[in-house]
N, C-alpha and C positions, 0 to 999 in steps of 0.2 A: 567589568561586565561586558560581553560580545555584544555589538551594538544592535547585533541581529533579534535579538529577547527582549531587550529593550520596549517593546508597544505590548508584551504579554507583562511585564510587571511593571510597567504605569497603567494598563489598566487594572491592576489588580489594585495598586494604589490609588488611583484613583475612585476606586467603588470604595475606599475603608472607610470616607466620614458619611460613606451615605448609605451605609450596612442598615440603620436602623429602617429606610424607606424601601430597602428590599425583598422581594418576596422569597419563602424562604427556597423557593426551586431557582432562585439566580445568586441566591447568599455565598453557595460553593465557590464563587469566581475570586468571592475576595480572600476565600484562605488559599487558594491555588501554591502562591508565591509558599505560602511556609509547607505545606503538604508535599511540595515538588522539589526539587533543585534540580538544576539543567545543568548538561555538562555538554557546552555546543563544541560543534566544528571536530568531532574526534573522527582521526585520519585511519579508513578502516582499509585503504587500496588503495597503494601508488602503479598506476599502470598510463602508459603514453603521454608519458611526463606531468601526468595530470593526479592530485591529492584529492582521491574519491575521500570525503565527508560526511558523519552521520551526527545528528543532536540527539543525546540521550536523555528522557525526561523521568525520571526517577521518584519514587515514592520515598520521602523520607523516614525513617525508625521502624522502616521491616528489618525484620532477621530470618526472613525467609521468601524465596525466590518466590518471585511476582507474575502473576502474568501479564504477557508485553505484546501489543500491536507494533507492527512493520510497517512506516507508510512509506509511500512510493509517490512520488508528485505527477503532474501530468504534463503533458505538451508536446505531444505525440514522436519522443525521444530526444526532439530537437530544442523544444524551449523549456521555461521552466525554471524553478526554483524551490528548493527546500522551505527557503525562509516564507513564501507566499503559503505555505500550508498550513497555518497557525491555525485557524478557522476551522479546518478538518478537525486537529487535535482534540481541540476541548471537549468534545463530548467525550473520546477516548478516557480524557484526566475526570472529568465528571465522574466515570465510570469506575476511576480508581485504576485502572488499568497502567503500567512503566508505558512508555509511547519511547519509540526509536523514530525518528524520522532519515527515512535517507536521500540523499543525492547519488548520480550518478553520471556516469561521462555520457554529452549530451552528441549528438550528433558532428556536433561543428569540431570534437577532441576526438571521437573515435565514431567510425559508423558501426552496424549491426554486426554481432552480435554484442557488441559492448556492454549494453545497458543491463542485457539480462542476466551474463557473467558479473555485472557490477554488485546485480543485488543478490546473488545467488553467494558473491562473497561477504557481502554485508551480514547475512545470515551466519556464515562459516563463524565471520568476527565475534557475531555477538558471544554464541556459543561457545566460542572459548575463552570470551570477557565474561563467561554468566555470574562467576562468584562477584567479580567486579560490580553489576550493575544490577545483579539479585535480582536476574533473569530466570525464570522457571522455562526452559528449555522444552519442556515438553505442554506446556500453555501459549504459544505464539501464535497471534492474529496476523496474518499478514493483508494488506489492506491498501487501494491506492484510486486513483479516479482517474479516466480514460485511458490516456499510456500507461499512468501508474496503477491501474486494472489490470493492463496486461502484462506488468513486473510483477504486480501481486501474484498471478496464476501461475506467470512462467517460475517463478520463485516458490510460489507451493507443490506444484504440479509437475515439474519438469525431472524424468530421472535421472540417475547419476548415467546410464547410458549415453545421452544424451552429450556428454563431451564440453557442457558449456558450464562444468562448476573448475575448468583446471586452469583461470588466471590466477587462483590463491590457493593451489593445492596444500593442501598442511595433513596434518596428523589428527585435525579436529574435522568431523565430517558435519557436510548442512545438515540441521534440523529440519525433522521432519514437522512441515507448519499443523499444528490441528487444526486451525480450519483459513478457509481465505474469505474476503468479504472485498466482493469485486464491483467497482461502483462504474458502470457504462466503459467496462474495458475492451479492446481490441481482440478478438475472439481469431480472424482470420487475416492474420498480415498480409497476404497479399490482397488483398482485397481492397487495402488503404494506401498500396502502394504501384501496383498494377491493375487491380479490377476495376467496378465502375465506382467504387467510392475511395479515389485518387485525392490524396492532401498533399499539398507541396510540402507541408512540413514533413510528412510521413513517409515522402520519398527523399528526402533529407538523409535518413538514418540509413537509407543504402547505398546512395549516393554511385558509382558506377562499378560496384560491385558487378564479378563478371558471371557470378552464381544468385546471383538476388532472388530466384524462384527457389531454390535449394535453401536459401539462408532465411526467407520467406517462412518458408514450410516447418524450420525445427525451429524457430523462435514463434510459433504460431500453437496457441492452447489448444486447438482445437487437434491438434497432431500425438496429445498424447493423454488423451483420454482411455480411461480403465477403471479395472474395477480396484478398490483399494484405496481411492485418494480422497482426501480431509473432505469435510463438509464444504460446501461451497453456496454462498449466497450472494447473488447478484441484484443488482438496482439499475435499472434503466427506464429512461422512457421510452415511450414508444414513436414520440416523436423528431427523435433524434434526428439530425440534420450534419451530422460531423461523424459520429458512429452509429451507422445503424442501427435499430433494434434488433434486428436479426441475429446481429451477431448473438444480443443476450440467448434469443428462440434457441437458435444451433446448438448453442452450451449447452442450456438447459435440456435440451433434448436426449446431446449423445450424453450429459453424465445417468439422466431418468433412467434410458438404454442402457449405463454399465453398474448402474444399481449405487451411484455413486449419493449419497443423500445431498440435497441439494433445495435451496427455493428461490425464485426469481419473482422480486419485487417489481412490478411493472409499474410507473408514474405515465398514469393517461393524461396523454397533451403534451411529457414532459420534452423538454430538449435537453441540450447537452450541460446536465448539470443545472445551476441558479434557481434548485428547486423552493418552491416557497415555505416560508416556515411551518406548516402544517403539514405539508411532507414530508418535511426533513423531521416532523415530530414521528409519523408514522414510522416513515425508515431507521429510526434509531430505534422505535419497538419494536420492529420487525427485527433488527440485530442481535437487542439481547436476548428477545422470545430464544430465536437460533441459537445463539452462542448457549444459552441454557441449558435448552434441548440437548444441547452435545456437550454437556459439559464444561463450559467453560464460563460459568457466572463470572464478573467479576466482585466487588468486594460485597 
């Protein structure tokens, strides 16, 4: 066993002798372990000498393709870890949902446009892994929080014009996500890199790039808004202190403007993220309401 799973199946173990004391909306946690089997650390891009990694969490004894969330971790390109996203997952697994988790090369292995080309071929992978991991291809949630907000969009959002899917050109093309669920993502890069809401980690990912304004602008969601793209649901507060609320407003504005169906979950008071558990109750009704609405119940 990857010792990285290891705290998702001790606590599943751990809940087994005490199944009888729990209520039946937290009982899910302790069949998780037999419902699921992971299949961590699968090498989906070797690029700058660096083994981009995805965990695949699997439903077990379907015989037919699943729908699958994308998640994307955050730490505004430059920190970060797959494995710290466990927390995110479980409502995913609750929901019955295959969960992909990806990694990606973080600033310090490549700068920008790396990250976005990373998961834009995470996506290429699955899609040609789908018999393999009984992926329903045209059911994909893509999903991420702050930076991996703004992998989620550029990953749903971004078209093949665009020139940033050809680190893992192949013969199998990115699926198209149906819908994205973008939790306080980065809406206008430069804006966290040059404007007035400047993060050293965020100018980390450009590092002395001699086009940063150019390189800014096509890894930036907000550059390729239209009419045609998946439903999109965003979560922010409003009182973010790391990424603006604004960014969510702007989104929300030009997709309304290109007729793009869309809702933006606003948390009054919230900051960045550590929303408390009544919102996080809201926000995952507000998810499935959406993903419903569009089609995408899950089980």
């Amino acid at each position: 066993m990857n010792r990285n799973f290891a705290p998702f199946l001790i606590l599943a173990g751990a809940l087994q002798p005490a199944l009888a004391q729990l209520s039946p909306s937290a009982s899910w946690a302790t069949h998780a372990a037999n419902e699921y089997q992971v299949i961590p650390n699968v090498t989906y891009l070797t690029a700058s000498n660096y083994e981009a990694k995805l965990d695949v969490y699997q439903r077990r004894g379907m015989n037919t393709p699943q729908p699958t969330v994308v998640y994307m971790h955050g730490g505004f390109w430059a920190a970060g870890a797959k494995e710290a996203s466990l927390m995110s997952l479980l409502p995913w697994i609750e929901m019955g949902w295959n969960v992909v988790n990806v990694e990606y090369r973080l600033a310090r292995v490549a700068l920008a446009p790396a990250a976005v080309e990373d998961c834009l071929c995470a996506l290429r992978f699955l899609a040609a892994q789908a018999k393999t991991y009984n992926i329903d291809t045209s059911r994909i949630v893509v999903t991420g929080e702050s930076a991996g907000g703004h992998l989620a969009l550029t990953t749903g959002i971004l078209p093949e014009s665009a020139g940033l899917d050809r680190e893992c050109a192949g013969a199998t093309p990115v699926p198209k996500a149906a819908a994205i669920v973008n939790w306080y993502g980065i809406t206008d890069v430069a804006d966290v890199v040059d404007g007035p809401h400047r993060a050293n980690a965020a100018m980390q990912w450009m590092g002395g790039l001699p086009n940063r304004e150019e390189v800014a602008r096509r890894v930036s969601p907000l550059t390729y808004i239209r009419e045609g793209l998946p439903p999109i649901l965003t979560v922010h507060g409003d009182a973010d202190n790391v990424v603006p609320y604004q960014h969510a407003v702007r989104l929300h504005e030009a997709l309304t403007k290109a007729g793009v169906p869309n809702q933006l979950v606003t948390i009054p008071g919230g900051r960045h993220g550590n929303f408390t558990p009544e919102e996080r109750t809201r926000i995952y009704i507000a998810i499935r309401e959406f993903l419903a609405k569009n089609g995408l119940a899950g089980k």
